[in-house]
N, C-alpha and C positions, 0 to 999 in steps of 0.2 A: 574499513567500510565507510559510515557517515560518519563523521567529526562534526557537522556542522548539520544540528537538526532544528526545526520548528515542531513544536506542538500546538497544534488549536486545539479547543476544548468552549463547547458554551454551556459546561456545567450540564447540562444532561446525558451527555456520552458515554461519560465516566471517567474522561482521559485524565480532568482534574486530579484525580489522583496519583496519577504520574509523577506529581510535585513529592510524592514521598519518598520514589524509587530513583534517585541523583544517582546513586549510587552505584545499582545495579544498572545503570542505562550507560554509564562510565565502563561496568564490562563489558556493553555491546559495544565498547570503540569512540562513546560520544564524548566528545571535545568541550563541546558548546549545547547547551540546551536553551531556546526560547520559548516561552511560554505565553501564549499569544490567545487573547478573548478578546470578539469584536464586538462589541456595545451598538444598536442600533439605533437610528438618530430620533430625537424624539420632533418630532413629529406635531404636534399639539396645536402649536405658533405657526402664524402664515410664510414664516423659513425655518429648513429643516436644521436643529445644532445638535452640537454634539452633547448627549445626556450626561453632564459631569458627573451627576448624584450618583447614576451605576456603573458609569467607570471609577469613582474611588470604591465603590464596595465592592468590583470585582477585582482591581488590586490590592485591596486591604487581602482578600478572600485568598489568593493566589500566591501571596508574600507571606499569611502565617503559614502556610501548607508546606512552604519548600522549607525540607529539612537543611541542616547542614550536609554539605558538598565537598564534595572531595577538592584538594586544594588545585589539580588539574582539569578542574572543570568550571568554565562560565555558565553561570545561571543567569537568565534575563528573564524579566516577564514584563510585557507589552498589552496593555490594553488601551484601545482604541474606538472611537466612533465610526459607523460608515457600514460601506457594504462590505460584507464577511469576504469576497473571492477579491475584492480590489485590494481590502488592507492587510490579507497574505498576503498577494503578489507585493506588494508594496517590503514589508517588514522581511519578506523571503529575500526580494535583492537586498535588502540595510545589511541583514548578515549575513549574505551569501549563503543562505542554507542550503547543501546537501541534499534532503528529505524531509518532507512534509508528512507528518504523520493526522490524522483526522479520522473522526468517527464516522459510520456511515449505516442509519438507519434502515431496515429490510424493506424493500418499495417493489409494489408492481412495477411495468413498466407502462401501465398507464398512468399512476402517477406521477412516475420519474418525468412522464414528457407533458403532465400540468403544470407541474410546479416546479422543477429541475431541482439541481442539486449540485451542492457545492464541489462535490469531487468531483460531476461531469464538466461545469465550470472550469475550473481548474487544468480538466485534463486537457484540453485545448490553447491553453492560455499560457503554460509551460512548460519547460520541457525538465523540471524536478520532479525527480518520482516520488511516488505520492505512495505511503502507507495506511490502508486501509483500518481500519480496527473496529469491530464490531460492537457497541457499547453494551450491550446486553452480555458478553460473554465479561469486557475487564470490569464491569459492575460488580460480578456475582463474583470475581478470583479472590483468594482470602489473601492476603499478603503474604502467608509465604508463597504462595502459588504466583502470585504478581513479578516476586521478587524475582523467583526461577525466568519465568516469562520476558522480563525486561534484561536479562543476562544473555538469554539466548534469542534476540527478536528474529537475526539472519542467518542460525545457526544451518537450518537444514532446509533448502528451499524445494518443491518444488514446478518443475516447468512443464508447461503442455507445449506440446510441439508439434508443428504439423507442415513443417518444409513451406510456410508463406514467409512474404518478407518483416511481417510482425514477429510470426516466431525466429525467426534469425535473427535478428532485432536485439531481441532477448535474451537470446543467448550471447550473443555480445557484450551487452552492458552486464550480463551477471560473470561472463568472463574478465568483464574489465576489472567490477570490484575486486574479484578476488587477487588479482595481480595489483592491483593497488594498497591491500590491506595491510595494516602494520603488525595483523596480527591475525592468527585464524579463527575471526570472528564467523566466518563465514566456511564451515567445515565440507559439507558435502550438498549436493543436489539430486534432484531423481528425474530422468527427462522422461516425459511420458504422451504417448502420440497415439489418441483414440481416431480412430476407423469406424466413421458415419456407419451406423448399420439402416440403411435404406429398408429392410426390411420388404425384399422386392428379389426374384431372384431372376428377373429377367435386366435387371441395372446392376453390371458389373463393378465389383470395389475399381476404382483408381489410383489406388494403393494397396499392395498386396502385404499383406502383414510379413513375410520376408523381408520386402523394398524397404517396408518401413524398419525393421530391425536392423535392415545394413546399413542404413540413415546415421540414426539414433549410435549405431556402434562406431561411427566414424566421428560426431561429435564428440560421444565418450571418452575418447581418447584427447581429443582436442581439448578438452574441457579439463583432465587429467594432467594436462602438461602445466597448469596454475595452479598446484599442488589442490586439486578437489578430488575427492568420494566422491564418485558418480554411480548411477543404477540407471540402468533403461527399462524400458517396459510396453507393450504395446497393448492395447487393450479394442475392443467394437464394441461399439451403444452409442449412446445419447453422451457427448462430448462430458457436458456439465456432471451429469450424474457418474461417468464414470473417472470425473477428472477427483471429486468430492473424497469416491470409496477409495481412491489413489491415496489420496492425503490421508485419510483415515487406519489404512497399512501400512504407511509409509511412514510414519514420526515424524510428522516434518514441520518447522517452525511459521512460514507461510508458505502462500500460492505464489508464483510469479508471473505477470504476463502481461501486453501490450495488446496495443488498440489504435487503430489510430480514425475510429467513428465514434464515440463516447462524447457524448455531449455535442453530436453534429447533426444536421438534418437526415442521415442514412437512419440514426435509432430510433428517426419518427417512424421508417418504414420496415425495417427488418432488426433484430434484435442482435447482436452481436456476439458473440462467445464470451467476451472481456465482461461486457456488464450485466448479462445474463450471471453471471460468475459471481460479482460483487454483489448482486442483488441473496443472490443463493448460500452463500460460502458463509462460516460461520468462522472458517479460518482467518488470519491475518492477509491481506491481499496486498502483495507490492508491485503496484503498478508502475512502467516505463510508458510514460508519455512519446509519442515518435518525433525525433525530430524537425526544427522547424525550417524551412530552408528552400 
């Protein structure tokens, strides 16, 4: 799966705590852990530097926290000055990280488009997929709960699907992982493709829950030749709401899914399924950023 991950954290997320579970993030397949807090510049003086005094106290802070590590795993932890999305991208190429994993507070989307946000950030500006994580949920996990959770981050994903070239997309890149993993980190998936209920019966579906079952049943297969558990499923309503009660039946370790308007001028004017999603989901969200090209 990922070998080569970054974690951010600015100590209110809760992700900080991750420095305990080396371990357990070793049976998700990881290689390399960075652990990365951006310190913002102070400000005070008529030029902007870099705050030394809370960059050592958040690497003093970061360095007692990581336990001993397994002797196959790099532990780094990087704290820096500056802007939080410039000194990822920065620290993400140093070591080629895989996956960016990051906290993401619950926001209307009116004030997602005041004050933005570093995953929308992000999701334009690379093309690393980015794992969501809710700070309010790895807050409250008690450790052993954390421990389970960080063993199986990509165990059981799943996918909303709705035949665009986002969701094909998706399916792709969780096809690739799996054909790349050295190990069955990544066991099964559940592809699930909800059917706009217009609630109108004079506006015919454009998709016939058949169509879409014979869809879904041709991926199935495809998805099955890279040794995965697959489930299809077709559901009508409100996408979001019935993508949530999916996850909720379904045991599944996160959501998967792509976007390629999240953090563009289109989410000033219509609201997207992907960040509609992340704003709502209290699940783990692994987002594929599209392609840049």
């Amino acid at each position: 799966m990922f070998q080569r991950v970054l974690i951010c954290t600015d100590f209110s997320d809760g992700l900080h705590r991750l420095t305990h579970f080396v371990s357990s993030l070793a049976l998700a397949g990881m290689k390399q852990i960075v652990f990365l807090h951006a310190v913002p510049l102070w400000e005070k003086g008529i030029i902007p530097r870099a705050d030394t005094e809370k960059i050592e106290q958040a690497q003093t802070r970061l360095t007692e926290t990581v336990g001993e590590s397994p002797t196959d795993v790099e532990v780094k932890i990087e704290v820096q000055s500056g802007k939080p999305v410039e000194i990822i991208l920065k620290v993400a190429q140093t070591y080629q990280s895989q996956l960016i994993i990051l906290g993401s507070q619950s926001r209307s989307l009116l004030t997602e488009k005041l004050v933005g946000g570093t995953m929308a950030d992000l999701s334009h500006k690379t093309t690393i997929p980015l794992l969501v994580l809710r700070p309010q949920l790895i807050s409250t996990y008690t450790s052993e709960e954390l421990t389970l959770r960080c063993q199986h981050l990509f165990r059981s994903l799943l996918l909303p699907y709705n035949d665009t070239q986002a969701a094909n997309y998706l399916v792709q890149q969780v096809k690739q992982l799996a054909q790349q993993q050295s190990d069955r980190y990544l066991q099964q998936c559940k592809l699930c493709w909800v059917l706009e209920d217009t609630g109108r019966r004079e506006v015919p579906k454009k998709i016939l829950p058949q169509q879409a079952g014979q869809t879904l049943s041709q991926i199935k297969a495809d998805l099955e030749k890279v040794n995965l558990q697959v489930e299809t499923e077709v559901r009508e309503g409100h996408c979001v709401t019935q993508i949530l009660e999916a996850a909720t039946m379904a045991d599944i370790s996160a959501i998967a899914v792509s976007s390629g308007t999240i953090g563009k001028l289109q989410e000033w004017l219509v609201s997207s399924f992907a960040s509609e999603l992340l704003r709502c989901s209290w699940y783990p969200v692994l987002f594929f950023p599209p392609q840049r090209g």
